[in-house]
C-alpha positions as CSV (number, residue, x, y, z in Angstrom):
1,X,-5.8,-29.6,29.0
2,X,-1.7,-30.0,29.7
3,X,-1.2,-29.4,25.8
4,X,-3.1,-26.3,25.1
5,X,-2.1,-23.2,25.0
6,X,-4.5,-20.8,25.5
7,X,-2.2,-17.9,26.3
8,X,-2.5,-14.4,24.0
9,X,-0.3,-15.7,21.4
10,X,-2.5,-18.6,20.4
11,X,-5.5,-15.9,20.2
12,X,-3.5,-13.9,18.1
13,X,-2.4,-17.1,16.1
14,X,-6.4,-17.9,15.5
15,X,-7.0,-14.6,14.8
16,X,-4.7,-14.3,12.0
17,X,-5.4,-17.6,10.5
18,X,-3.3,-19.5,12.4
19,X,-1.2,-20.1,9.8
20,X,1.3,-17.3,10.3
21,X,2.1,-14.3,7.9
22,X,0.6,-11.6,9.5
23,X,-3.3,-10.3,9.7
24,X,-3.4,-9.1,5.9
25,X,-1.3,-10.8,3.3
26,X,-0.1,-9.5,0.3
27,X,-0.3,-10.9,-2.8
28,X,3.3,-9.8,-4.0
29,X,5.7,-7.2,-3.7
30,X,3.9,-4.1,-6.4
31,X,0.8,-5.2,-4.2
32,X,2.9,-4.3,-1.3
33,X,4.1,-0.7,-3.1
34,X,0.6,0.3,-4.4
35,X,-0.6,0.1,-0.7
36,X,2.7,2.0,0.3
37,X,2.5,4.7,-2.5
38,X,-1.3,4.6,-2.0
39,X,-0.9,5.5,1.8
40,X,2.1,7.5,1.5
41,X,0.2,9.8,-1.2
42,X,-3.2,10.0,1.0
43,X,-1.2,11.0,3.8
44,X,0.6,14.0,2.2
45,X,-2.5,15.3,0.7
46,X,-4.3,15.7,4.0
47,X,-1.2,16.8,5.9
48,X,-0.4,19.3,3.7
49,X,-4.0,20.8,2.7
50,X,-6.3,20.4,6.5
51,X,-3.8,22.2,8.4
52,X,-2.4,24.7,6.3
53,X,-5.8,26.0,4.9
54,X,-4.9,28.1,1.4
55,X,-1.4,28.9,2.9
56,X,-0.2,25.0,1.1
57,X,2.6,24.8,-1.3
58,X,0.8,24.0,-4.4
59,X,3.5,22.2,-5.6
60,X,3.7,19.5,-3.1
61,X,0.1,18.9,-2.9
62,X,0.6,18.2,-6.8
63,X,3.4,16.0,-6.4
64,X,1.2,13.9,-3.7
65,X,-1.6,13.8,-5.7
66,X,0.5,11.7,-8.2
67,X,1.9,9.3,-5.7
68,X,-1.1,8.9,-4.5
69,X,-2.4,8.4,-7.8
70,X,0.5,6.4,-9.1
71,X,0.0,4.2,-6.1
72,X,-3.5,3.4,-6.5
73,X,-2.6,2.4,-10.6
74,X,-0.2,-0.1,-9.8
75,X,-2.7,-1.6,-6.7
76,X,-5.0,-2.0,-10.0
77,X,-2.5,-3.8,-12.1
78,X,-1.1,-5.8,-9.6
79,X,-4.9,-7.4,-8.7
80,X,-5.6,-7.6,-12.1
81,X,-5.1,-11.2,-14.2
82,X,-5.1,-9.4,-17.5
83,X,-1.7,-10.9,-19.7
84,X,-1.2,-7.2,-20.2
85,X,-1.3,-6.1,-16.8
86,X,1.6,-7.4,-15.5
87,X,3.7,-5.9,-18.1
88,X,2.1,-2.5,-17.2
89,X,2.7,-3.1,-13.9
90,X,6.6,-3.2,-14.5
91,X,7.4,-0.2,-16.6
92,X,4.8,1.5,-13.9
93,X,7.3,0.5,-11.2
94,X,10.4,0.9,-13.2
95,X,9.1,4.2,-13.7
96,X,8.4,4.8,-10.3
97,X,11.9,3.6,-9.1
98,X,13.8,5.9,-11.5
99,X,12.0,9.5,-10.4
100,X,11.7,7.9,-6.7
């Protein structure tokens, strides 16, 4: 038992695959942006609408609807092996990076 290390790290190492990398992997980096645009949009919607009641800016609620919305469409083309989807995929994001 001299070699093993059975300290927290190695349970965190078995627990993420051992391997490294992290607990959830993304598959690339529009993968990565859906899930941040995705998160970023859910967020602003529920801060700006549960607290406030009917006293929300309607504007901003509008504008997170569509990152929200924005983020969840390139989640879709970046899991999807279509030969048009990653095409779509990087006007969506070229898009996204010019009114971002």
């Amino acid at each position: 038992m001299a070699g093993m290390n059975n300290g927290p790290l190695a349970i965190a190492g078995e627990y993420r695959g051992g391997g490294g990398g992290g607990f959830f992997r993304l598959r690339n980096r529009r993968h990565g942006a859906g899930l941040y645009l995705a998160a970023w949009g859910g967020a602003g919607i529920l801060s700006t609408t549960v607290p406030g009641g009917l006293a929300v800016n309607r504007d901003h609620v509008m504008f997170y609807f569509i990152v929200l919305m924005a983020g969840v469409l390139l989640l879709l083309l970046s899991l999807v092996d279509l030969p048009w989807g990653e095409g779509a995929a990087a006007r969506l994001e070229g898009l996204l990076g010019a009114v971002l």
